[in-house]
Legacy VTK file of the C-alpha trace (Angstrom):
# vtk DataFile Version 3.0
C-alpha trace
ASCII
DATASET POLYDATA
POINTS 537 float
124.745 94.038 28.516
125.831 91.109 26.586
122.459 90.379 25.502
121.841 93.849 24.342
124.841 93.192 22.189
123.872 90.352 20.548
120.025 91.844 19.627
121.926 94.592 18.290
124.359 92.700 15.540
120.852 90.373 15.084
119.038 93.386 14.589
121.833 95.389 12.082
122.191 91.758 10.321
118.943 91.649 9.514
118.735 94.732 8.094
121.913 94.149 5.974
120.094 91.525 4.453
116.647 93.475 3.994
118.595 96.827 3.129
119.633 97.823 -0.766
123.593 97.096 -1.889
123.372 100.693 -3.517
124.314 99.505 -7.405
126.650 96.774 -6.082
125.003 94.039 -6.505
125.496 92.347 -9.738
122.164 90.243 -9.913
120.082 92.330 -7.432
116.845 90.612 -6.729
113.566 90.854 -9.215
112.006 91.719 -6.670
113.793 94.515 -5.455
111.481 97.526 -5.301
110.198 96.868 -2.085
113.729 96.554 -0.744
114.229 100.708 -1.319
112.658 103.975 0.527
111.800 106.886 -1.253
114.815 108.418 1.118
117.339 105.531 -0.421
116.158 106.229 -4.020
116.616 110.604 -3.536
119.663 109.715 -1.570
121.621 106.786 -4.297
119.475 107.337 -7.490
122.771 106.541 -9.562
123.161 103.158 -7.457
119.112 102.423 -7.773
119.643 102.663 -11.557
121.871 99.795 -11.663
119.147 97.260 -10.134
116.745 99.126 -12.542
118.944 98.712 -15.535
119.659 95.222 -14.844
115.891 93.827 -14.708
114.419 95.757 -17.873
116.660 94.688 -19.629
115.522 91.091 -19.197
113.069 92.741 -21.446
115.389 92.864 -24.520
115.751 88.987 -25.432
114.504 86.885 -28.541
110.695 86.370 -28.570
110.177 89.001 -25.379
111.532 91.881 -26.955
112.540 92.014 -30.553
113.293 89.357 -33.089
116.752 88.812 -33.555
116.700 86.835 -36.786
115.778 90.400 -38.094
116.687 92.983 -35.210
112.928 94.567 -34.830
111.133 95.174 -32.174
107.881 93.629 -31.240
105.100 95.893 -29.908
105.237 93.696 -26.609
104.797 90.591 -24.944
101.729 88.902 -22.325
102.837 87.750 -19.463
101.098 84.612 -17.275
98.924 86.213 -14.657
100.108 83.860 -12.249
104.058 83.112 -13.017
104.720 86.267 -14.861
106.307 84.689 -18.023
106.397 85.441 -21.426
103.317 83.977 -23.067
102.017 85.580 -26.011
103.947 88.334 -28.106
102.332 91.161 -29.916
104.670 90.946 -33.319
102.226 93.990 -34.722
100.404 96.957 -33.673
96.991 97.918 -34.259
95.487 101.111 -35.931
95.023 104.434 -32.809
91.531 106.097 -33.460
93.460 109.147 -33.755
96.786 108.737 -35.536
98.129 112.323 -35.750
98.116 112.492 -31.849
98.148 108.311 -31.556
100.519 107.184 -28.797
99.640 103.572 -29.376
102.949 101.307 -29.698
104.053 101.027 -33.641
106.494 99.126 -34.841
108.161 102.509 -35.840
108.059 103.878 -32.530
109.335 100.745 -30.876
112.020 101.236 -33.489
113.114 104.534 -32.411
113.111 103.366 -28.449
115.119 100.536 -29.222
117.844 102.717 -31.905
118.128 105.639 -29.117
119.443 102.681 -26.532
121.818 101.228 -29.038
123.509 104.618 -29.638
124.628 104.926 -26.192
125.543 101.260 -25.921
127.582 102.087 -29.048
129.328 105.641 -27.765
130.175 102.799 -24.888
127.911 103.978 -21.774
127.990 102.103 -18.817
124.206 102.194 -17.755
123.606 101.035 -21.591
125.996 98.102 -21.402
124.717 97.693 -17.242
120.837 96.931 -19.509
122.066 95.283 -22.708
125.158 92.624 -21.149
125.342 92.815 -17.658
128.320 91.787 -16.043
130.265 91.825 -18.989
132.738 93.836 -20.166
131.444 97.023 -21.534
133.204 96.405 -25.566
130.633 92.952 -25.603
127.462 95.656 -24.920
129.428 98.064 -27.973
129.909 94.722 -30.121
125.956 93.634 -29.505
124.709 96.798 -30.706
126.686 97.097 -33.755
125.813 93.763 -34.817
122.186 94.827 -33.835
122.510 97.708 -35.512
123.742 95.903 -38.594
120.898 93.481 -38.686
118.649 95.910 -38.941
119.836 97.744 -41.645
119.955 95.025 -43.972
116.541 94.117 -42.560
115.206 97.832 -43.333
117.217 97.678 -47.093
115.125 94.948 -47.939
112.003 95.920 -47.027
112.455 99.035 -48.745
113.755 96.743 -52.418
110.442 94.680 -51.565
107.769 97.559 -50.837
109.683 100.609 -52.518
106.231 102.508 -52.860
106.802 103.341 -48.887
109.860 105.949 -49.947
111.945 103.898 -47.034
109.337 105.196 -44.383
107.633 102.362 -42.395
104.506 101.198 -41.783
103.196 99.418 -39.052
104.857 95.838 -39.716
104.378 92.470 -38.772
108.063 91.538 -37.325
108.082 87.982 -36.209
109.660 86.615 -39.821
112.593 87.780 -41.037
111.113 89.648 -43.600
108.869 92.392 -42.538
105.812 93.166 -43.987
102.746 95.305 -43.542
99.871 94.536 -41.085
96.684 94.174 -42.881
95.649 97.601 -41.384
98.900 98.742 -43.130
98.454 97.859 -46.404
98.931 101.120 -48.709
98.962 103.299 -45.831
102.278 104.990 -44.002
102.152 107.270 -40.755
104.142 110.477 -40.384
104.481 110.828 -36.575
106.602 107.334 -36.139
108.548 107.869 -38.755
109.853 111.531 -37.066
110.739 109.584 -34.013
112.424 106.813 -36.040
114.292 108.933 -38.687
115.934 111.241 -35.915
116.863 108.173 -33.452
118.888 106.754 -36.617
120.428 110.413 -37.251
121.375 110.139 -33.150
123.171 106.642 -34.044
124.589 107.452 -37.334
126.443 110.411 -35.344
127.940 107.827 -32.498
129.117 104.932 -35.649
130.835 107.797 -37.717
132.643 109.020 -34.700
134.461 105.935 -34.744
137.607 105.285 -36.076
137.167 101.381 -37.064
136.513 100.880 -40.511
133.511 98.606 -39.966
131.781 100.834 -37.480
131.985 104.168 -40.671
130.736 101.378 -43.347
127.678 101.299 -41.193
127.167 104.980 -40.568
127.958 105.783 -44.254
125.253 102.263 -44.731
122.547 104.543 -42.241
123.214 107.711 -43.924
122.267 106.449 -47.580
119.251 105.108 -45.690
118.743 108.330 -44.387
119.290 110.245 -47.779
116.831 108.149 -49.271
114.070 109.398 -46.594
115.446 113.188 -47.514
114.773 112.615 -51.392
111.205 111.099 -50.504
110.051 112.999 -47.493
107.788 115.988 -49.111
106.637 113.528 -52.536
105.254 110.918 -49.752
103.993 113.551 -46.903
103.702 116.829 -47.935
100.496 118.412 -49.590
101.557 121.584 -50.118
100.430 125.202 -48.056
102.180 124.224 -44.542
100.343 120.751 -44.338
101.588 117.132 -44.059
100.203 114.186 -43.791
99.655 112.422 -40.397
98.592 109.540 -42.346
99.463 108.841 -46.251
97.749 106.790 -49.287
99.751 105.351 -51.135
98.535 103.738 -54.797
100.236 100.434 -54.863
103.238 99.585 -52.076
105.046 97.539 -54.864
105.521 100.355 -57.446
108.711 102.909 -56.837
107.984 106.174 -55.682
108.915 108.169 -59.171
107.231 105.578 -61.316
104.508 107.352 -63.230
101.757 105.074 -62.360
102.615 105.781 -58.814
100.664 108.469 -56.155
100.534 109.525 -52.504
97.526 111.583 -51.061
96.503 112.542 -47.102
94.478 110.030 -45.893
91.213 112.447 -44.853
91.626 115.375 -43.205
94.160 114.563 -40.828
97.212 116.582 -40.619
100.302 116.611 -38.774
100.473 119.637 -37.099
100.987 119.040 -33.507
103.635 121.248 -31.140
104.634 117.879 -29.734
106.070 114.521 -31.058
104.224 114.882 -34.366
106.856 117.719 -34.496
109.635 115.632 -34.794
108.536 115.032 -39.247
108.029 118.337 -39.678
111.325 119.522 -38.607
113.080 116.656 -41.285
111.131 118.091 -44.261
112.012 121.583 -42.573
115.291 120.866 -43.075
115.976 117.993 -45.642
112.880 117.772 -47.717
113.955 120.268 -50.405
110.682 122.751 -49.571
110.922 126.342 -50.488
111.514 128.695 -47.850
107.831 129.664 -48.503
106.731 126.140 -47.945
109.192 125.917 -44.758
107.437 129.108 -43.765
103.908 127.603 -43.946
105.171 124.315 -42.235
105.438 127.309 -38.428
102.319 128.981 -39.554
99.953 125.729 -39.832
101.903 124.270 -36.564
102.004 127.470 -34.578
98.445 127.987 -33.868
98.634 124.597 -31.820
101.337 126.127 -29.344
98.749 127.129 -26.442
100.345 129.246 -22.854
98.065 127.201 -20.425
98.566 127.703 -16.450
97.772 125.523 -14.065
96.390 125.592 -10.939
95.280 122.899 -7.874
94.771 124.359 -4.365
97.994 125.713 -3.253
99.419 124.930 -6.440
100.048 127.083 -9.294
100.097 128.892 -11.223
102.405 126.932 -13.499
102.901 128.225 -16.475
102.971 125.118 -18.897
102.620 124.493 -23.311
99.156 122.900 -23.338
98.967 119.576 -23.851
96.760 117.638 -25.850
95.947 114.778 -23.219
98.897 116.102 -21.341
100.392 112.869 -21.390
103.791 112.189 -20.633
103.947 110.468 -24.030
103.882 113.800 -25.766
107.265 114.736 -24.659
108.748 112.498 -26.418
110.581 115.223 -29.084
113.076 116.237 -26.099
114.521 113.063 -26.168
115.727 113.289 -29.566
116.503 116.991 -30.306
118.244 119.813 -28.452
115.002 121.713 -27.119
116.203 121.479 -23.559
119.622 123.760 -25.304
117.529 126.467 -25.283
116.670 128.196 -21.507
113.215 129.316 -22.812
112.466 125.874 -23.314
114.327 124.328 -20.550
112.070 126.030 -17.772
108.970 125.539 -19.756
109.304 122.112 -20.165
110.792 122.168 -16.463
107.348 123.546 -15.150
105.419 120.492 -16.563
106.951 118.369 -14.867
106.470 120.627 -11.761
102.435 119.995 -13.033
102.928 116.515 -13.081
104.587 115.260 -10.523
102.413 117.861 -8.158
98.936 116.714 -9.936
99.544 113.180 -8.233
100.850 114.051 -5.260
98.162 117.211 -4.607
95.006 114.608 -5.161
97.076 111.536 -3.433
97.609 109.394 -6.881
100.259 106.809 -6.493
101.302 107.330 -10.168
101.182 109.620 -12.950
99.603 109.221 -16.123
100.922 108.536 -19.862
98.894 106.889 -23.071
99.124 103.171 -22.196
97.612 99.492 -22.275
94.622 99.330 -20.045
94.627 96.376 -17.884
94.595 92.844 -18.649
90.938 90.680 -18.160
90.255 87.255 -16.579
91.379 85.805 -19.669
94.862 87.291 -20.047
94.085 89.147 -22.743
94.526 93.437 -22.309
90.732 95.088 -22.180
91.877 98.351 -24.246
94.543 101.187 -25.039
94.239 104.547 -23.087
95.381 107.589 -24.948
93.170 109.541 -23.262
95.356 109.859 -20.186
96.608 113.109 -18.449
95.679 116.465 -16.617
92.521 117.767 -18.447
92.845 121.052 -16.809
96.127 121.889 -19.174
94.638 120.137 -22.356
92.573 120.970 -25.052
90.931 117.845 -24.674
87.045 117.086 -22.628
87.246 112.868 -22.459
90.035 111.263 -19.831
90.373 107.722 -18.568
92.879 108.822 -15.164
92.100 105.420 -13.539
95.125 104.062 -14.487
99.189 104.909 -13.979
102.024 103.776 -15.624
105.474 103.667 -14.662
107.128 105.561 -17.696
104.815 108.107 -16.997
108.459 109.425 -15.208
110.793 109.582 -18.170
110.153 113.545 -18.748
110.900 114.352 -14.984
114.430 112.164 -15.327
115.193 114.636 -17.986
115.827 117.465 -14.897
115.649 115.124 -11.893
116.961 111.697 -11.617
115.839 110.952 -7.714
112.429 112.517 -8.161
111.623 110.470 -11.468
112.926 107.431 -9.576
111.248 107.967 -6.514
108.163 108.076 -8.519
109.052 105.152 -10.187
109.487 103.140 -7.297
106.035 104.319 -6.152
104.373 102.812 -8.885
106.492 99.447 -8.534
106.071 98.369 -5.592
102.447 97.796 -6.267
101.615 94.239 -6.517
102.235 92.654 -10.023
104.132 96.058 -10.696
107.734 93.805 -10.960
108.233 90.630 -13.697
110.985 88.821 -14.796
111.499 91.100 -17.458
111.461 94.318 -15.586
108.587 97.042 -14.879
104.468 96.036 -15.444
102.898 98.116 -18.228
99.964 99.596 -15.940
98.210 99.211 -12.823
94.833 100.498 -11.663
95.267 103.028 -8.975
92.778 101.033 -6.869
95.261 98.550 -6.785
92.564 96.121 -8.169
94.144 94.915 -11.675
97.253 95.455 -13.365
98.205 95.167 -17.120
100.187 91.946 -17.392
102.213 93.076 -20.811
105.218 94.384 -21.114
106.491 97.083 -24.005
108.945 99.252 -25.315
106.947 102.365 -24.488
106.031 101.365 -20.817
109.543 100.380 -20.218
112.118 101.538 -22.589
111.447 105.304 -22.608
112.905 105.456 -19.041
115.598 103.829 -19.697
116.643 105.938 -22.475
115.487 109.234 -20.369
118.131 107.643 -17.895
120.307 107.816 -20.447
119.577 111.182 -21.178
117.918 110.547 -24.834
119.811 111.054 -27.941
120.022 115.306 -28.232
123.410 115.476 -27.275
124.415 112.988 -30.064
122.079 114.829 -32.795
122.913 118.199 -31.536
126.930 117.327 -32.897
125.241 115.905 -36.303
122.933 119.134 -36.730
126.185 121.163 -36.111
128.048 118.779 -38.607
125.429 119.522 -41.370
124.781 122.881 -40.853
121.385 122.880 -39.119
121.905 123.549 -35.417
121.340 127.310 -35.133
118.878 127.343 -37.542
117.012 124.898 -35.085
117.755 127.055 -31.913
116.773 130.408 -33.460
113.359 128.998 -34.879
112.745 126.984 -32.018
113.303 130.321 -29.520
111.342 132.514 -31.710
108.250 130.216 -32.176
108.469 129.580 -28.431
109.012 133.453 -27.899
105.986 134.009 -29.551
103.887 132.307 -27.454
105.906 132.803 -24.064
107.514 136.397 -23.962
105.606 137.005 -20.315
107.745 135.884 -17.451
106.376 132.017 -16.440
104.842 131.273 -13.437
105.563 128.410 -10.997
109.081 128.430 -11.367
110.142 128.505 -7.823
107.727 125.719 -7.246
109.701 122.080 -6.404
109.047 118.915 -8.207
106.652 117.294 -5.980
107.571 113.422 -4.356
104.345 111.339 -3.976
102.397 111.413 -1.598
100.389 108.133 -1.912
100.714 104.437 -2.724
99.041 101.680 -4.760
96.724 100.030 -2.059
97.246 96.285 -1.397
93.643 94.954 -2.866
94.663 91.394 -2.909
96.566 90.732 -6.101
99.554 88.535 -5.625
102.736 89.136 -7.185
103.961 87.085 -9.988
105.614 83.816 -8.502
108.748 84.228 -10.665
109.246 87.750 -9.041
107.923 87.743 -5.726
109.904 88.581 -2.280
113.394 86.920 -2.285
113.257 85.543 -6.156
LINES 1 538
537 0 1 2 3 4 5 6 7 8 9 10 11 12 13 14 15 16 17 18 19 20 21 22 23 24 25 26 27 28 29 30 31 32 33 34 35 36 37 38 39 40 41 42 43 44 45 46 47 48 49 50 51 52 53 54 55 56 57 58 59 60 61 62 63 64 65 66 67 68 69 70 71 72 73 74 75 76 77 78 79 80 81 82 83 84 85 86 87 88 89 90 91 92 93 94 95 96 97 98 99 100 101 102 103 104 105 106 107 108 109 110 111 112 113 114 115 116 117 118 119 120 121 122 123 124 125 126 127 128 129 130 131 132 133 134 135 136 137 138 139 140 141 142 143 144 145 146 147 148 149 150 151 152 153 154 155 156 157 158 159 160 161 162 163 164 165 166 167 168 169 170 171 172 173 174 175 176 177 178 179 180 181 182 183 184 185 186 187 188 189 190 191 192 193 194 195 196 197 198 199 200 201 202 203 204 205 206 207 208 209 210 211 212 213 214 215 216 217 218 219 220 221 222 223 224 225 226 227 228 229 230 231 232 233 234 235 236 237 238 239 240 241 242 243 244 245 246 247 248 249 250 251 252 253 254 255 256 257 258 259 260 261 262 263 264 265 266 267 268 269 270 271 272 273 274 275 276 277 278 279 280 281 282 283 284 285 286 287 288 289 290 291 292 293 294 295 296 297 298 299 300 301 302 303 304 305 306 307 308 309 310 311 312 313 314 315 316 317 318 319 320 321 322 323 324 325 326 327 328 329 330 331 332 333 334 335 336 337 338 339 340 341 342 343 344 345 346 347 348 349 350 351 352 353 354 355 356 357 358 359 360 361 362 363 364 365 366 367 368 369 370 371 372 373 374 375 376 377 378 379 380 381 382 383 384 385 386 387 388 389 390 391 392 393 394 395 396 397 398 399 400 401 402 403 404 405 406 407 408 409 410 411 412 413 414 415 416 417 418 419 420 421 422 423 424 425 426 427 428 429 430 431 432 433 434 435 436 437 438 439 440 441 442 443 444 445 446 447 448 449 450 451 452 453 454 455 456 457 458 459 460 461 462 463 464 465 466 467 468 469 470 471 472 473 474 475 476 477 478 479 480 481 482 483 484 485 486 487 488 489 490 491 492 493 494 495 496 497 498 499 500 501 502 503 504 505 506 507 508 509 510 511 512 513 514 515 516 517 518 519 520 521 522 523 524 525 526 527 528 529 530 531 532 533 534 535 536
């Protein structure tokens, strides 16, 4: 009997020491994915989040992250195939193939990621100060971002006095001086769709700084807002060419020359337009509203965009049918806009968006894929170096597209399920991560192969910092006060119900469906993980 005793407080020891501390462990273990079950994660998904929040945010330092001689973000950072250390930083961002539906990393978008975290660290959230200063009282997490946030205006006012052709709009930028300028690619040439994402991210964090009642914090919303302002005045001279259509990309004559000098001109860049029902949206809503258009012209803006809102169902054995928008790769990328704006206010939208991640998370877990799938960087080579970007990466049964690469998963592929689930986005999360290689000392991998043969050894905002941010349930709430502030909230919910009422007034399928938990992992094919976040580092 004694005996008995003893294996038993040997045996409950041990698994003390193998078993999660639940969020109360301050410096939880790099390795920690392996520690949890999918039953721990559904069961503590707040507690999970703190171990989560603590390592990606290993990801926001000097030289890994963003530069913080000048407060921008990098596009990301190589990591040593063997150690898993920073090696080589990506301080720019190439050119997508296809910019108006382009969910490569730009500086812009990397800026709007990194602005949406800093508004909850400054409205004093505890997961945002858990990622930005951990163990530290939550005020040094409000005082970083404001003097982040501070940084980068000055950094943005003087690119703006140095390249005033751009209208304050940004172009993909080389950020590793302190003074930004454009990548060679750039030259001349400013995208739409980041600059949507970026402009509403600062409207998010302009809300939280004038909320405040310390002098310093309103100089620098009143500081943002002029910024802002400045975008208004420029927004339909630099983008829009008239009948309904913008630019996805933009011409621009000379970079050095102000916008209303006469020798000065903008024209669309080809045929490309932005008229997508997804991210892309994001522009077209700021010249809806701030770019001084006619209602005619505002009119035209919903009839070029509308045709582009597709009912699509889907359907997989004894799944379906789902009613779902169709996507263009269906990537998880494209949902970016319901991080930023209230869609998810309106109940129409709310279940729609609801069923695709019903479709997503079942997709995987239907055909046994330890992951789902979002735009991302392929995997690294022999040499260190990544092989490619995949944008073409989704369910081509709900997209208007014919060519997929679905050979690879990434773990933000969850940050639209943590929108309406928390434990289900984490569970899938931890799928993905315990995959060899999937853990560094900066946080999540970019990619792995669902073979389990090769993972991306990178790290970047997009593969990363979305989830975080979807944790912290995006910025809506914050620009949802704002739009009420300046008068443009229920002209948002009315449009935004009627377009969507258009193209939805039958009752959707699938809703009764659950959000599915996966049903596979990533095999063990012999990779090894990094030695400076293996088991027990």
């Amino acid at each position: 009997m004694a005996r008995l005793s003893i294996l038993s407080v040997l045996f409950f020891a041990a698994a003390s020491l193998s078993a999660p501390n639940y969020g109360k462990n301050n410096n939880p273990p790099c390795r920690f994915a392996p520690l949890y079950s999918q039953d721990n994660v559904l069961e503590h998904p707040r507690d999970f989040a703190q171990d989560f929040l603590y390592w990606e945010g290993h990801f926001h330092q000097n030289n890994v992250g963003y530069n913080t001689a000048n407060a921008m973000t990098y596009d990301g950072t190589l990591l040593d195939p063997t150690t898993g250390l920073a090696t080589e930083k990506h301080p720019f961002s190439a050119a997508s193939k296809e910019l108006q539906h382009s969910t490569d990393n730009s500086g812009t978008i990397t800026q709007s990621i990194h602005i949406m975290l800093l508004a909850h660290a400054l409205d004093g959230d505890a997961d945002a100060a858990r990622f930005l200063a951990p163990n530290q009282p939550k005020k040094a997490a409000q005082q970083l971002a404001f003097q982040i946030m501070q940084t980068k205006l000055n950094t943005y006012l003087t690119f703006n006095a140095t390249y005033p052709g751009f209208g304050g709009f940004l172009p993909w930028f080389l950020a590793d001086k302190t003074m930004l300028t454009p990548t060679l690619d750039w030259v001349n040439r400013v995208p739409a769709l980041d600059n949507g994402e970026l402009i509403w991210a600062v409207y998010a964090a302009v809300q939280v700084l004038g909320e405040s009642s310390q002098k310093e914090w309103k100089d620098l919303a009143n500081g943002w807002q002029r910024w802002l302002d400045y975008t208004k005045k420029n927004a339909a001279r630099v983008f829009y060419a008239d009948a309904g259509k913008v630019c996805a990309v933009t011409t621009i004559k000379d970079q050095a020359l102000p916008v209303g000098d006469a020798r000065q001109s903008y024209k669309c860049e080809g045929s490309g337009t932005l008229n997508d029902p997804y991210e892309g949206e994001l522009f077209m809503w700021w010249l809806y509203f701030f770019g001084g258009l006619s209602n005619a012209n505002k009119q035209a803006l919903l009839a070029v965009k509308r045709p582009q809102l597709v009912r699509k169902e889907y359907q997989m054995g004894n799944i379906g049918p789902i009613t779902v928008q169709e996507g263009f790769w269906f990537s998880a990328h494209e949902q970016w806009k319901l991080l930023e704006l209230p869609y998810l206010s309106i109940p129409l939208v709310q279940r729609l968006f609801l069923n695709a991640e019903r479709v997503r998370t079942c997709n995987s877990a239907i055909q046994h894929i330890p992951g789902m799938f979002a735009s991302v960087n392929n995997s690294t080579d022999s040499s260190g170096q990544i092989i490619g970007y995949i944008s073409d990466a989704g369910i081509p049964s709900i997209s208007n597209q014919t060519t997929f690469e679905l050979d690879v998963v990434t773990p933000y592929s969850v940050f639209p399920v943590m929108l309406f689930d928390r434990g289900v986005a984490f569970a899938w999360w931890l799928d993905m991560a315990k995959g060899k290689k999937m853990q560094n000392p900066y946080g999540s991998t970019e990619s792995t192969r669902v073979d389990g043969t090769a993972v991306s050894s990178f790290v970047s905002w997009d593969s990363k910092i979305t989830t975080v941010v979807a944790n912290l349930g995006g910025v809506a709430e914050f620009a949802a006060s704002k739009m009420k502030r300046d008068g443009i909230y229920d002209e948002f919910i009315d449009v935004t119900q009627r377009e969507y009422g258009m193209k939805f007034s039958q009752p959707l399928n699938g809703e009764r469906q659950p959000l599915c938990l996966p049903t596979a992992t990533v095999p063990d094919a012999g990779l090894v993980d990094y030695t400076q976040c293996s088991k027990g580092s």
